[in-house]
C-alpha positions as CSV (number, residue, x, y, z in Angstrom):
1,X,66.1,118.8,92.9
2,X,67.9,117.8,96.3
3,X,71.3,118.5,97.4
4,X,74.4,117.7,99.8
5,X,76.6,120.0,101.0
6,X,79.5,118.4,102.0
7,X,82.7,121.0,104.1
8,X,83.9,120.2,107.6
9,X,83.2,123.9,108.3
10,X,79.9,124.3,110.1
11,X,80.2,128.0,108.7
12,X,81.2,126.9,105.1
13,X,77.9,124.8,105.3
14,X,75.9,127.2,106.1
15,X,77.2,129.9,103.4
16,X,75.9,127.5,100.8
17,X,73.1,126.4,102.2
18,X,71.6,129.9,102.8
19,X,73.0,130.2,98.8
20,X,71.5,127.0,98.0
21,X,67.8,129.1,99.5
22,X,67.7,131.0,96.9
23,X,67.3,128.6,94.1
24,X,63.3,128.3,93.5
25,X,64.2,124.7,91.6
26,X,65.6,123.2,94.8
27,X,63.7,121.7,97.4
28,X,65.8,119.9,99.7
29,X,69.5,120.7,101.3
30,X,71.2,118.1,103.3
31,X,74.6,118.3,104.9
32,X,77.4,116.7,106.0
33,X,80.7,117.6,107.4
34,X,83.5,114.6,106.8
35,X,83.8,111.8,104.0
36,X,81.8,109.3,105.9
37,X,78.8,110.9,106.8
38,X,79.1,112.3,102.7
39,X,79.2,108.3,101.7
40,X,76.3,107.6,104.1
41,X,73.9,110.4,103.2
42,X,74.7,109.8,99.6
43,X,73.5,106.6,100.3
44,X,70.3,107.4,102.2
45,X,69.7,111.0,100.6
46,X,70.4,109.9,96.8
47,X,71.1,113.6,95.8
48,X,71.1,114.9,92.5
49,X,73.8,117.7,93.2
50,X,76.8,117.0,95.5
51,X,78.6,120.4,96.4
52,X,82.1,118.7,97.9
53,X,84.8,119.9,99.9
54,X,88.2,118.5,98.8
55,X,90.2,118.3,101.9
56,X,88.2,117.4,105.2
57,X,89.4,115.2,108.5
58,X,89.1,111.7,108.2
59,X,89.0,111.6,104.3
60,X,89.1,113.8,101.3
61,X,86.3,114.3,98.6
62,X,88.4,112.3,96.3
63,X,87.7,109.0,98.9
64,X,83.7,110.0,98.7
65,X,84.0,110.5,94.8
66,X,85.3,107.1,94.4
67,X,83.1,105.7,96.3
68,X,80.0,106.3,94.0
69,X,77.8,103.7,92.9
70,X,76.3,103.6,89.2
71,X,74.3,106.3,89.4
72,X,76.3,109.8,90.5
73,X,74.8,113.2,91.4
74,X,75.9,116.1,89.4
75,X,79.6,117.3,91.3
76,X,80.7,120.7,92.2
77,X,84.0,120.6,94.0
78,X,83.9,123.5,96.5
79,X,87.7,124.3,97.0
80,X,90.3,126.7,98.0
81,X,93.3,125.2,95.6
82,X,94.4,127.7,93.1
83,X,94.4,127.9,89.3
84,X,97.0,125.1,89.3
85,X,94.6,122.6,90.4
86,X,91.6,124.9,89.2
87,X,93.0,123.2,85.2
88,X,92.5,119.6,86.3
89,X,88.9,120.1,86.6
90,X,88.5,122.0,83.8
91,X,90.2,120.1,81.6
92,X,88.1,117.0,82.9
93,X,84.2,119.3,82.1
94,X,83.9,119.3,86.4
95,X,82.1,122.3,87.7
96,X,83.8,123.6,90.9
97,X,83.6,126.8,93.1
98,X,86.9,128.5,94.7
99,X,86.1,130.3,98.2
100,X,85.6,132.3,98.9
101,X,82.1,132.0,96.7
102,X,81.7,134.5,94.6
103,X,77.3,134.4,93.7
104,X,77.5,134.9,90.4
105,X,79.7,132.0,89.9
106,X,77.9,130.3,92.2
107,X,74.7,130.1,89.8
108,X,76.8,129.6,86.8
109,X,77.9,126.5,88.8
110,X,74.4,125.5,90.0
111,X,73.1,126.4,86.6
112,X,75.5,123.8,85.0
113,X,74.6,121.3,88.0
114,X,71.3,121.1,87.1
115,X,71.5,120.6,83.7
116,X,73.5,117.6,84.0
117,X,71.5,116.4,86.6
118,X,68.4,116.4,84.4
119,X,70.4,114.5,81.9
120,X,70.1,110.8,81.5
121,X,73.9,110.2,80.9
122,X,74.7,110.1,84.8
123,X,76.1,107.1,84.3
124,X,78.3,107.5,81.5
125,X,80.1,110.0,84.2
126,X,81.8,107.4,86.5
127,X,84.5,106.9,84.2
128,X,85.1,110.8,83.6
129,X,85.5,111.0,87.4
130,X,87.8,108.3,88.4
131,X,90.3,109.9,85.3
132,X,89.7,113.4,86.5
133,X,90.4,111.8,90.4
134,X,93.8,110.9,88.9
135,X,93.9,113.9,86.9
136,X,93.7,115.9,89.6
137,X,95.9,114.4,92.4
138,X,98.9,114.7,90.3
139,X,98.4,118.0,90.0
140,X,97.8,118.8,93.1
141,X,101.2,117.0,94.0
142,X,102.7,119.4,91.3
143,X,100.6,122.3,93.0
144,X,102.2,121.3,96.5
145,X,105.9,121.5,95.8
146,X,105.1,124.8,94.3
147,X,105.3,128.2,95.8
148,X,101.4,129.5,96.8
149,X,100.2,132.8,96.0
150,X,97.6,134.8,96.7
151,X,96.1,137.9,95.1
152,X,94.9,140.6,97.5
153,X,92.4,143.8,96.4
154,X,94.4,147.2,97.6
155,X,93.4,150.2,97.0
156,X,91.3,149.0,93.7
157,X,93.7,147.2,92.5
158,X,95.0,143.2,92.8
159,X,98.3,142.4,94.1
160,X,99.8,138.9,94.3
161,X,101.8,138.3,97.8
162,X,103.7,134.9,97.4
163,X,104.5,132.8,100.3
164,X,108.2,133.5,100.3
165,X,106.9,137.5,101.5
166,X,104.5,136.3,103.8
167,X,105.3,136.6,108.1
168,X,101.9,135.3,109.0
169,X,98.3,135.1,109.0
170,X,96.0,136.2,111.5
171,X,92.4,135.6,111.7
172,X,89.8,138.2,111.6
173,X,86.1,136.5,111.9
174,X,85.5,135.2,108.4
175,X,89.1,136.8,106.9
176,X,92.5,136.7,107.6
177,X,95.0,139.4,107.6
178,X,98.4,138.4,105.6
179,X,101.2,140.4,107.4
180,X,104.4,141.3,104.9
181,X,107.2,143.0,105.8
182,X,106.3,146.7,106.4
183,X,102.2,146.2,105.4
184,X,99.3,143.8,105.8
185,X,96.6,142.7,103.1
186,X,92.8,141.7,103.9
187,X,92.0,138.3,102.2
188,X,88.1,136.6,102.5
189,X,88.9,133.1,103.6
190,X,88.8,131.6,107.2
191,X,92.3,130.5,109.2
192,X,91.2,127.1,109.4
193,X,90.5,126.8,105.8
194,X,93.5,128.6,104.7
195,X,95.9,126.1,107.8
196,X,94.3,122.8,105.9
197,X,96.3,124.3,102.4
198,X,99.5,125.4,103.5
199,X,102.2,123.4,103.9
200,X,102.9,122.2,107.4
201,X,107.1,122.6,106.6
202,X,106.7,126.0,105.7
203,X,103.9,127.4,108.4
204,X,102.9,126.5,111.8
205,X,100.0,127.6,113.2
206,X,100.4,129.0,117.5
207,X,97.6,130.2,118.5
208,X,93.8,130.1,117.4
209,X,94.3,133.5,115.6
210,X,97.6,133.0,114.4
211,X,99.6,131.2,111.6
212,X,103.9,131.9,111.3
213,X,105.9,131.3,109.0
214,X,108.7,129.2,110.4
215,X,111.7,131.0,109.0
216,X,110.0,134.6,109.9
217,X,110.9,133.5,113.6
218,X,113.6,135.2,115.2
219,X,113.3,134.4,118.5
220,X,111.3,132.7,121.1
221,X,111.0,134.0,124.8
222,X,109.3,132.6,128.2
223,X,106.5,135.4,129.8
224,X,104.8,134.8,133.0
225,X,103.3,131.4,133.3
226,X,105.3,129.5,131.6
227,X,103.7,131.2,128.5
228,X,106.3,131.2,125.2
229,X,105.9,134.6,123.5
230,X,107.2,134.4,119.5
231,X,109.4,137.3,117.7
232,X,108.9,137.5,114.2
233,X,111.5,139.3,111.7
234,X,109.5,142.4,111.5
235,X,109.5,142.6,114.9
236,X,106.3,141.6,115.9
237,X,105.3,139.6,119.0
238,X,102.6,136.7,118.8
239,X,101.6,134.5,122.3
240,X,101.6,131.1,121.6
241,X,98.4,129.5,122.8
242,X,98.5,127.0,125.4
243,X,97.1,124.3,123.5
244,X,99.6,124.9,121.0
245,X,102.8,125.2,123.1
246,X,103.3,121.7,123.5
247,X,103.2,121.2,119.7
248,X,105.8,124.4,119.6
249,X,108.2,122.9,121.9
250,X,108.3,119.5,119.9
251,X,108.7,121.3,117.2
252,X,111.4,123.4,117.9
253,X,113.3,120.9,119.3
């Protein structure tokens, strides 16, 4: 069987391709990283697995989803939304991975890919999807006004830090850390996927490694070269990079 990978992040991509490797039954991986090379390779490819990002630049997965012809590849959203939004596809039979991937559940997912792929009731599908597309973006609007959370592993055990504790996030290659007041927590998922799901009211991002929460800042001072250098509540002190000072200044304003 063939398959499209379709995530805006090159390393994202390759994560599931080099997953995708594995799997003895599959003999061709394409990729794509946005909505409109997804529609085009869909069209050129014909696929019989999609593994789809949800929210990508210039179009979401719900624009490539709706635009599939009669005959649909097997879907498996690849997402970071919580168990909130995790129900709408559930409730609507969709097979979907959260990341970070966990490998097990990636060949539960696959496993389930293939067998409706090998079905012949592909087309009895298009229906199921375009309810489950509205399914899921109400929920998603629910999801959004809602408080975040995420669960961290400490010590052997899993602890849930809500956005209403959180300082900011700060990337560390293929993590971030999640700073609270008085600790930090280790959590597998990269800044720029994790700055695409927060809301933009709550968190701004200042520098390539760094994420703040906008009522964690105390104060804001000027360092040598007309740098801007950010106080946070617990004291810390975060540079704001320069191609993210202008954005700071308009902001702040």
């Amino acid at each position: 069987m063939s398959v499209l990978v379709v995530d805006d992040e090159p390393l994202a991509r390759r994560r599931l391709i080099r997953m995708l490797g594995k799997l003895e039954w599959i003999d061709r991986v394409d990729e794509a990283k946005d909505a409109i090379e997804a529609q085009l390779k869909i069209k050129k490819c014909c696929p019989d697995i999609l593994l789809l990002d949800i929210q990508m630049p210039g179009g979401s997965g719900f624009d490539v989803l709706e635009q599939l012809a009669s005959d649909p590849p097997a879907i498996v959203f690849v997402t970071a939304f919580d168990q909130y939004a995790l129900r709408a596809f559930e409730a609507n039979a969709v097979d979907y991975l959260t990341k970070p991937i966990d490998a097990s559940r990636f060949s539960i997912a696959m496993d389930r890919a293939k067998l409706t792929a090998s079905s012949h009731i592909q087309t009895d599908r298009i229906s199921e999807l375009q309810e489950m597309i509205a399914s899921l973006k109400g929920t998603l609007r629910t999801q959004s006004r809602q408080t975040a959370e995420f669960w961290v592993k400490s010590l052997g055990e899993f602890i849930r830090v809500t956005q209403d504790n959180i300082i900011r996030f700060q990337a560390e290659r293929d993590y971030v850390r999640i700073h609270v007041s008085g600790t930090s927590y280790l959590y597998q998922e990269t800044l720029t996927s994790l700055e695409q799901r927060l809301d933009s009211d709550e968190f701004i991002r200042i520098h390539r490694s760094n994420i703040v929460k906008r009522t964690a800042i105390a104060k804001i001072r000027k360092a040598p070269f007309s740098e801007l250098i950010i106080v946070l509540s617990d004291g810390s002190e975060v540079r704001v990079g320069r191609t993210y000072s202008k954005n700071m200044r308009v902001t702040l304003k």
